[in-house]
Structure formats: C-alpha cells, structure tokens
TIKOL-724903 format. One record per atom (N, C-alpha, C): y, z, x. Coordinates in steps of 0.001 Angstrom, whole numbers, padded with zeros to 6 digits, always signed. Layout:
N
YZX/...
REM end
This chain:
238
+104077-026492-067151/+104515-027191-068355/+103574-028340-068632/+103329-029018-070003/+102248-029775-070494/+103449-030390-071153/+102643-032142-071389/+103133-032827-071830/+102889-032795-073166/+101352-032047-073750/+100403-032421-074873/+101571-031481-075889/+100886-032148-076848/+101761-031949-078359/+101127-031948-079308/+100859-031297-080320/+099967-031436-081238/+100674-032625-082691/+100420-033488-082675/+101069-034647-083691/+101066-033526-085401/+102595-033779-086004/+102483-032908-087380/+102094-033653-088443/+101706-035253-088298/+101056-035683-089224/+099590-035201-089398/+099100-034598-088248/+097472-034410-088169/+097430-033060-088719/+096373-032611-089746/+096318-031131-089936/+095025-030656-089316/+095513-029158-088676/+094557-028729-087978/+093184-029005-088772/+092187-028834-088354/+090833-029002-089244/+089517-029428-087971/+088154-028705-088251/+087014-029178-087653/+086706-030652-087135/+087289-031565-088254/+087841-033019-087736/+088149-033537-086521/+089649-032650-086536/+090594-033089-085689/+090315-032623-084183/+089284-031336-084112/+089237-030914-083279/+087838-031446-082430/+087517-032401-083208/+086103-033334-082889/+086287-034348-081582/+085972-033982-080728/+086029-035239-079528/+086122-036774-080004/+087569-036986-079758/+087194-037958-079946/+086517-039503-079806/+085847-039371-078300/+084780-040033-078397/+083561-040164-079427/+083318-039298-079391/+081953-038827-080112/+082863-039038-081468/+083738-039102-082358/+083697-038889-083488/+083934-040779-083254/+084513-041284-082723/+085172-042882-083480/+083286-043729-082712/+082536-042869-081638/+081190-043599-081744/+080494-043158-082912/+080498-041894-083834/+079861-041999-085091/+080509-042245-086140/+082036-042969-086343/+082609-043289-087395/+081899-045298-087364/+081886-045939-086102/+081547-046859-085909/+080315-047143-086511/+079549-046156-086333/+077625-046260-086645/+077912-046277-088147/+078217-044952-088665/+078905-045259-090107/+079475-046498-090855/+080383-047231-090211/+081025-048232-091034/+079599-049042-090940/+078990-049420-090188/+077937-050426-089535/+077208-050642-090609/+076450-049560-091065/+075648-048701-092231/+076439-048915-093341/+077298-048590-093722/+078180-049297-094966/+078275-050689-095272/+078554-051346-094178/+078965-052459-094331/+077181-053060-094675/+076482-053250-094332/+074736-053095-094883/+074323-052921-096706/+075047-051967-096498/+074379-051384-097856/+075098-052434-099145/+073567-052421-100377/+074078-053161-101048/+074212-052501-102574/+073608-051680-102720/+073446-051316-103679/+074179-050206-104193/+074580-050311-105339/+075792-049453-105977/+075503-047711-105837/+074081-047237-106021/+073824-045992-105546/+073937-045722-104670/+073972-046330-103083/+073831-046377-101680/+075397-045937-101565/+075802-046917-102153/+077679-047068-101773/+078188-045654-102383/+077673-045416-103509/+078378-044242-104632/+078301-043110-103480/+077106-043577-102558/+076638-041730-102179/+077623-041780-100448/+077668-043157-099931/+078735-043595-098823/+080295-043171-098734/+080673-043428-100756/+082146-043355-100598/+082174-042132-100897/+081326-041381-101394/+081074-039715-101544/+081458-038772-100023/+080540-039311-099352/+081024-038869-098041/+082445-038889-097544/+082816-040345-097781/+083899-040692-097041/+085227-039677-097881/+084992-039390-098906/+086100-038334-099620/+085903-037109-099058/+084764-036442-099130/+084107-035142-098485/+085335-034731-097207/+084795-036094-096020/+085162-036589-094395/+086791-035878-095018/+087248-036478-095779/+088644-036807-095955/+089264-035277-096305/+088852-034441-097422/+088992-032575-097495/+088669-032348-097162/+087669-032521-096150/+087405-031062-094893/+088635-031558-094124/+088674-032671-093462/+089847-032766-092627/+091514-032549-093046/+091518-032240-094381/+092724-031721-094886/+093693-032379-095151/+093120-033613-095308/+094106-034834-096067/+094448-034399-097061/+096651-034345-097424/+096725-034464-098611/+096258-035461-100117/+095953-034650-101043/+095400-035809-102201/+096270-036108-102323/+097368-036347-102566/+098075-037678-102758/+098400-038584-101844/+098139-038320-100593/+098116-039509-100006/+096399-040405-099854/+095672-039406-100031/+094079-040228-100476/+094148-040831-101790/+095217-040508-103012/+095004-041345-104031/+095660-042725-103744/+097388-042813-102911/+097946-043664-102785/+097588-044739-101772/+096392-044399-100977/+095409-045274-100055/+094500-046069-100670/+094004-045290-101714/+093187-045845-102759/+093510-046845-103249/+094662-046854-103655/+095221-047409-104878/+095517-048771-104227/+096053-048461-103231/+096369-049894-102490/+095239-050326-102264/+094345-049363-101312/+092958-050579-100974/+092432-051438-102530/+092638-050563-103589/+092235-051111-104815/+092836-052192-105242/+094177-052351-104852/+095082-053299-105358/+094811-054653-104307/+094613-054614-103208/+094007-055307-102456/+093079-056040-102430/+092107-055396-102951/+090352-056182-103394/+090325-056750-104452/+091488-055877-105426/+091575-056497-107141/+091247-057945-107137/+091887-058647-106562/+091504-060235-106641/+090291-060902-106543/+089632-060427-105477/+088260-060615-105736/+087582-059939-106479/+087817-059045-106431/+086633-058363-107870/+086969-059363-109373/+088007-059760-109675/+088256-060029-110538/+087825-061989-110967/+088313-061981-109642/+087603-063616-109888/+086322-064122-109577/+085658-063163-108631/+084212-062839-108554/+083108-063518-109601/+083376-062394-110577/+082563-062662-112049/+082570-063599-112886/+084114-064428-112525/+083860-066046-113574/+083262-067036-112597/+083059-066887-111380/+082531-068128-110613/+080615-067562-110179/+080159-066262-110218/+079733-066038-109977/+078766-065231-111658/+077614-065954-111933/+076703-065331-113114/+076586-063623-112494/+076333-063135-113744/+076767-061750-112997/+077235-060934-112410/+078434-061588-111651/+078977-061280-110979/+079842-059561-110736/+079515-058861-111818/+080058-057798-111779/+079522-056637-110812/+078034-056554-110700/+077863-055740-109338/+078210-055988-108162/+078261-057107-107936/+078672-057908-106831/+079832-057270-106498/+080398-057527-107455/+082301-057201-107658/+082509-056191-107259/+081948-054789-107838/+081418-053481-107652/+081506-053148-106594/+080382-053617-105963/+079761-052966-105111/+080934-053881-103385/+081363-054918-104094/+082106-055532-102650/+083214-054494-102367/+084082-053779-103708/+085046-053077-104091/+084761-051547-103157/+083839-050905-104254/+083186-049531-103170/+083308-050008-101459/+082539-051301-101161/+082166-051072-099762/+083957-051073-099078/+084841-051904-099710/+085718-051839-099021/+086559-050796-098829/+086700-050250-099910/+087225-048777-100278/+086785-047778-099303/+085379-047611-099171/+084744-046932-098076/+085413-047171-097036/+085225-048137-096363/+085710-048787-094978/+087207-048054-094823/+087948-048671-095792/+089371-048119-095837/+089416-046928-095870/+088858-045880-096330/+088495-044136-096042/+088404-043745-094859/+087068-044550-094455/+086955-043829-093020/+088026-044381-091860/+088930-045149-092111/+090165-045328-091384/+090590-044624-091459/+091140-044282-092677/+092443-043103-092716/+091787-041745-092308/+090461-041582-092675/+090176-040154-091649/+090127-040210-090320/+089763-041338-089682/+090063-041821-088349/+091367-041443-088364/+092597-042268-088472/+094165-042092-088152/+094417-040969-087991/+094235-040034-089478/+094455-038709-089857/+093673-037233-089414/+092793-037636-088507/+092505-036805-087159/+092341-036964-086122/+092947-037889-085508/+093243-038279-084027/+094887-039121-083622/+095203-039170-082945/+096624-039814-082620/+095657-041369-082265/+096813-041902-082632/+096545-043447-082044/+096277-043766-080365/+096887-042857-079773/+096728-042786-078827/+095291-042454-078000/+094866-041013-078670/+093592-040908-078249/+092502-041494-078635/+092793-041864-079682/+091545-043068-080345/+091334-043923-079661/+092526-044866-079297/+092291-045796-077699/+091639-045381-076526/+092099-044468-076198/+091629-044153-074742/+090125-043873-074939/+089866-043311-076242/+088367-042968-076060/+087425-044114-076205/+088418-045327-077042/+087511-046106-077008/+087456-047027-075839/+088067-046802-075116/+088486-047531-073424/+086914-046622-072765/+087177-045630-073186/+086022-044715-072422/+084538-044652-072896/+084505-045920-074285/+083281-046329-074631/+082860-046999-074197/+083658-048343-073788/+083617-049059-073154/+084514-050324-073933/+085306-050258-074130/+086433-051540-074754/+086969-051853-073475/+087033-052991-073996/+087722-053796-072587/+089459-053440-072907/+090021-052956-071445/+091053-052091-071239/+092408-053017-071792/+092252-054231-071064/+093099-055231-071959/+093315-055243-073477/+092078-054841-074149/+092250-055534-075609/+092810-053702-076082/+092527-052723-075170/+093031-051485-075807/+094408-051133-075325/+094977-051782-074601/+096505-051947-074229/+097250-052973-075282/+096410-053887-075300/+097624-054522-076259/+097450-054364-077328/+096486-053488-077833/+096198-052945-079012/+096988-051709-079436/+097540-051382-078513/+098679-049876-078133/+099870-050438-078195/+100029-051442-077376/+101673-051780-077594/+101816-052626-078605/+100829-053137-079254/+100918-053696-080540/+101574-052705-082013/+100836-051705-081550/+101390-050671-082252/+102745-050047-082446/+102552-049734-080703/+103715-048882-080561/+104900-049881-081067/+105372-051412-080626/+106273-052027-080935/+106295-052965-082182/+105484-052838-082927/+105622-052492-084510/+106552-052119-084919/+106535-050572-084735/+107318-049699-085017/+108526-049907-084283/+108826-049996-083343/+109962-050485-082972/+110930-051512-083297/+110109-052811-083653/+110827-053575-083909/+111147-053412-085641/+110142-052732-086046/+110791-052298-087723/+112128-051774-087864/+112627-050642-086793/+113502-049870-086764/+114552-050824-086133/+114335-051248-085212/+115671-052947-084599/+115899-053299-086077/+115201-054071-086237/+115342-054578-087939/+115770-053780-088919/+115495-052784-089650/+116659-052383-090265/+117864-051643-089813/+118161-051303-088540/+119817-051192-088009/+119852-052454-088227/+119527-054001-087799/+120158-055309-087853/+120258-055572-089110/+120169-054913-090227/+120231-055207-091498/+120980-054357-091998/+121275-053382-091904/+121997-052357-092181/+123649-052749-091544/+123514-053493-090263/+124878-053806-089801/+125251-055069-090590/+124637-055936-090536/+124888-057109-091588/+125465-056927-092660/+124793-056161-093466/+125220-055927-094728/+126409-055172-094826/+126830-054063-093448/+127979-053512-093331/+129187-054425-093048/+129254-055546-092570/+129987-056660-092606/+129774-057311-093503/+129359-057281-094647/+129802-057909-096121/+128574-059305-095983/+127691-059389-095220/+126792-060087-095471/+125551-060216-096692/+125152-061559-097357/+124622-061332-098531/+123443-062840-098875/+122193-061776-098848/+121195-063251-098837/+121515-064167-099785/+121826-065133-099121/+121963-066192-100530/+121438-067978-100292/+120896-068963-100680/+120429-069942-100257/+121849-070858-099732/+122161-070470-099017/+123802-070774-098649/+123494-071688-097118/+124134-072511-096199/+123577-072743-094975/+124321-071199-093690/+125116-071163-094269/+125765-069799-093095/+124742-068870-093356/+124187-068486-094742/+123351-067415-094888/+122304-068015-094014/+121099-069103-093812/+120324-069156-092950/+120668-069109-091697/+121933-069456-091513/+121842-069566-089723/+122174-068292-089336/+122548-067283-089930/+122972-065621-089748/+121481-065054-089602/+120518-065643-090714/+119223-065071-090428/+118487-065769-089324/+118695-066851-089018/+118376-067376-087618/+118976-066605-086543/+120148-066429-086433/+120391-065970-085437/+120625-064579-085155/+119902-063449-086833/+119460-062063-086113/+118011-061821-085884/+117425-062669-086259/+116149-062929-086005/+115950-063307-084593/+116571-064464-083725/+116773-063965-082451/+117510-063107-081797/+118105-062438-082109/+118627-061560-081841/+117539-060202-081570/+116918-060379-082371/+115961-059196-082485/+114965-060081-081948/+114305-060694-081340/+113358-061635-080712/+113939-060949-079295/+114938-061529-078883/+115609-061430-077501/+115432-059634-076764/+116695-059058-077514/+116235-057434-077645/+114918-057113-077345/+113868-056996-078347/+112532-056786-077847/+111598-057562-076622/+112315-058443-076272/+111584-058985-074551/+112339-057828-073809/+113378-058033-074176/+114174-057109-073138/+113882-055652-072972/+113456-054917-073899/+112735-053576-074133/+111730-053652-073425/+110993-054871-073952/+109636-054697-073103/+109489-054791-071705/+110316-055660-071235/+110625-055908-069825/+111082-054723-068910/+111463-053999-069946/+112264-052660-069484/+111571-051347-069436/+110058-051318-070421/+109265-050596-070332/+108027-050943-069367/+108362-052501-068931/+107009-052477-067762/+107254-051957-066663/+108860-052026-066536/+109266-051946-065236/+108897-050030-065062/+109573-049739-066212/+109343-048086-065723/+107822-047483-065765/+107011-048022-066415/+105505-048258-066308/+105058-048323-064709/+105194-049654-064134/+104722-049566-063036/+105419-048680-062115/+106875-048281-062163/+107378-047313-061643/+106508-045872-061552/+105767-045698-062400/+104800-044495-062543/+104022-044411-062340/+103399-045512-062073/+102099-045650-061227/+101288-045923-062403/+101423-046611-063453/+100646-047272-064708/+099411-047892-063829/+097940-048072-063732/+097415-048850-063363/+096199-049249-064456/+096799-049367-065955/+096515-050158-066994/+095448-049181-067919/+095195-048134-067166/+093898-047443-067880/+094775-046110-068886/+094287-046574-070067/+094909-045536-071298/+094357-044023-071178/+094933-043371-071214/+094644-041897-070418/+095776-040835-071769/+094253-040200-072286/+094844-038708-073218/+096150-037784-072646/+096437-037447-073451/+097939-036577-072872/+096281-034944-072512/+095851-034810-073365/+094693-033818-073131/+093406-034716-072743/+092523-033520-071644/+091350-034282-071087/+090386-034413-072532/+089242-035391-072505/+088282-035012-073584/+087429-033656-073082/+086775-033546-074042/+086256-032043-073488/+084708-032473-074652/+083457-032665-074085/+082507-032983-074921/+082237-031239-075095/+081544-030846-076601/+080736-029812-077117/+079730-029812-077305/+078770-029106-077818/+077539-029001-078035/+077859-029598-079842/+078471-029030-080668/+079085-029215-081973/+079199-030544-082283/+079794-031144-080882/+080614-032727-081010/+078790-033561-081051/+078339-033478-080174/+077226-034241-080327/+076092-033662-081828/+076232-032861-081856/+075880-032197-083357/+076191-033098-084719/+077549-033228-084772/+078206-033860-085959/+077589-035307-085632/+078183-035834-084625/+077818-037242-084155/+076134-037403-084420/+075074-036433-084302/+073835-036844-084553/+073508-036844-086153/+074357-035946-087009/+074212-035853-088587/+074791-037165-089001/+076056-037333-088479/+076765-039071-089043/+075594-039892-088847/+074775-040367-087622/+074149-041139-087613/+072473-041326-088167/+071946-039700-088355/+070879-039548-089524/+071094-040202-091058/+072380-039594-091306/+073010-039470-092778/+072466-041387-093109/+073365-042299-091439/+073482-043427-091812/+072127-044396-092044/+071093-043894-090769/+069982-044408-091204/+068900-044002-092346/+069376-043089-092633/+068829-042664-093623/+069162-043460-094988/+070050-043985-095273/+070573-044117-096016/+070075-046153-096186/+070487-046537-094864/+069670-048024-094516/+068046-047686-094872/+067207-046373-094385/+066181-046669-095167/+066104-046733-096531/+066607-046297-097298/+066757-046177-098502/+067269-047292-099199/+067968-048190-098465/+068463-049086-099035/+067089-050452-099074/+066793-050242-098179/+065783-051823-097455/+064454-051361-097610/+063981-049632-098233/+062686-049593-098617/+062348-050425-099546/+060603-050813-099005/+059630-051711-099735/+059628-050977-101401/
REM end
C-alpha cells in the first residue's frame, strides 16, 4: 500500500509530470530573466510563454482569466498613478504591469502542476534552508486551517443571534473569539508536533513519491533557460 495520491486540483499534463526539481530550478531562471527585461516586446514574447506554460499544462481558462484579473486589479494602482508623477510614464506603466502579470503566471503554473508539498521538498533538495521550507509548509498548511476554525467560529456566533455592531459586548465577543481561535491553534499545533516527533519527523520535507530525474526533465529545463538568455540577449544588445 502507498501513501501517494495524485492531487484533483492538478491535471494530468507533460507539466505535471516534470520533476519537480528541475522544473521550479527552471521556473526560477525564468522569473530572474523576466524580472530584467524591460522592454514591452521582450515582456509581450515572456507573457506569451507564460500562457503557452499555462495550456499545455491544462489550466482551466477561466481560472487563467480570473488570476489575471486579479493580478490586474492589483497593479491597477500603480499603473495608473505611474503616468501623472512620472513624464511618460505609460510604458513604464506597461511594461511594470506585463512584468507582474508574468510573474503571477508562472506561479499559478508552478501551484497548478505540483502539490505544495513537493515544490518544498524539491526546493529543500536545491538547497533552501530546511527551516525556512518548514515554516513555509506549516505556514501554509495552517492558513488553511485556521480559515476553517474561523468560519465554524462565525457560523456558531451568528447561530446564537450574534451581530457585528460598534456596540462594546460586540467587541469584547470579537476579542474573545479571536482568542479563542488564537488558543485552539497553539493547541493544534502543539498537538501536531507531538505526533510529528512521534514519527520520527527529523525536520527534512520528504515527497510522498521519490523524485525520479529524466533525460526529458533536463531537456525542458535546458530550453527554459536558452529561451531565457536568449531573450536577456536581446534585450541588452548593443
């Protein structure tokens, strides 16, 4: 019996099935190279890719438009105030917009072909310091946890006839499910170290599956990183 599971947010695809070492060391070289580039043709042909990255790996379009939209809604502010403090300011604007948009792409193809999980470990196995990829995991993982504490603690509140209002009982009710849910989550956590070291945890983030390098994997990984210098020459030619 195996523990491994294939996650149903991820769709099968050449992507997903990319080591993920080798894919988050050439998504890295990539952003590197983006983040560089200045010029609006450079970027056009960057965020080109990064959509490409995104249908081969079988991202639904509507969730690539509704990523968009936010990263767009996000930058809006600067793009927008950019151009009155800044003469010209509209490529600027442009091109700050594309680069971020990009960036934000190749995340979500990151997320959306690898588990959070293995993305860590591989990058533990790049060499990240093991600390900052543990609490970078339970940062995660209890996120989500404490989202879900929080709305049962809101959901029960309100089932007892509770009702935000600038009232003093209304603050001290939110004071005191707010610790409430403070308290709870030490206590979870306290409760997950214990069964942790019970298992013989000795801090190193470890795939539910081994990595398995290909001939393919270093393949892709050498085109990401042509594509990128290629692209820096092009940008910084005389």
């Amino acid at each position: 019996m195996t523990l491994a599971y294939r996650d149903p947010s991820i769709p099968d695809s050449p992507p997903a099935r990319w080591d993920p070492r080798w894919k988050l060391a050439a998504l890295l070289v990539f952003t590197v190279a983006v983040a560089f580039l200045r010029s609006i043709p450079a970027l056009g042909v960057v965020l080109g890719i990064a959509i490409i990255l995104l249908l081969v790996a079988r991202v639904a379009i509507p969730i690539i438009l509704t990523r968009t939209g936010l990263l767009l809604l996000a930058v809006a502010p600067f793009v927008l105030v950019l151009p009155i403090f800044v003469e010209n300011g509209w490529p600027i604007a442009v091109a700050i917009a594309m680069r971020c948009l990009t960036i934000g792409l190749i995340a979500l193809f990151l997320l959306r072909t690898a588990t959070v999980a293995d993305t860590l470990a591989a990058a533990r196995s790049l060499g990240m310091p093991g600390t900052l990829v543990m609490i970078a995991q339970l940062a995660y993982r209890y996120s989500l946890t404490l989202f879900g504490e929080a709305r049962r603690l809101r959901v029960a509140m309100l089932a007892r006839g509770f009702r935000v209002r600038t009232t003093r009982h209304a603050y001290r009710s939110l004071g005191h499910a707010a610790g409430a849910l403070l308290v709870s989550g030490g206590e979870r956590a306290e409760r997950v170290a214990a069964a942790m070291r019970a298992r013989g945890f000795d801090g190193t983030p470890r795939a539910l599956v081994p990595f398995r390098s290909r001939t393919v994997d270093a393949l892709a990984f050498a085109g990401i990183v042509f594509v990128s210098a290629a692209l820096l020459a092009w940008e910084f030619a005389p």
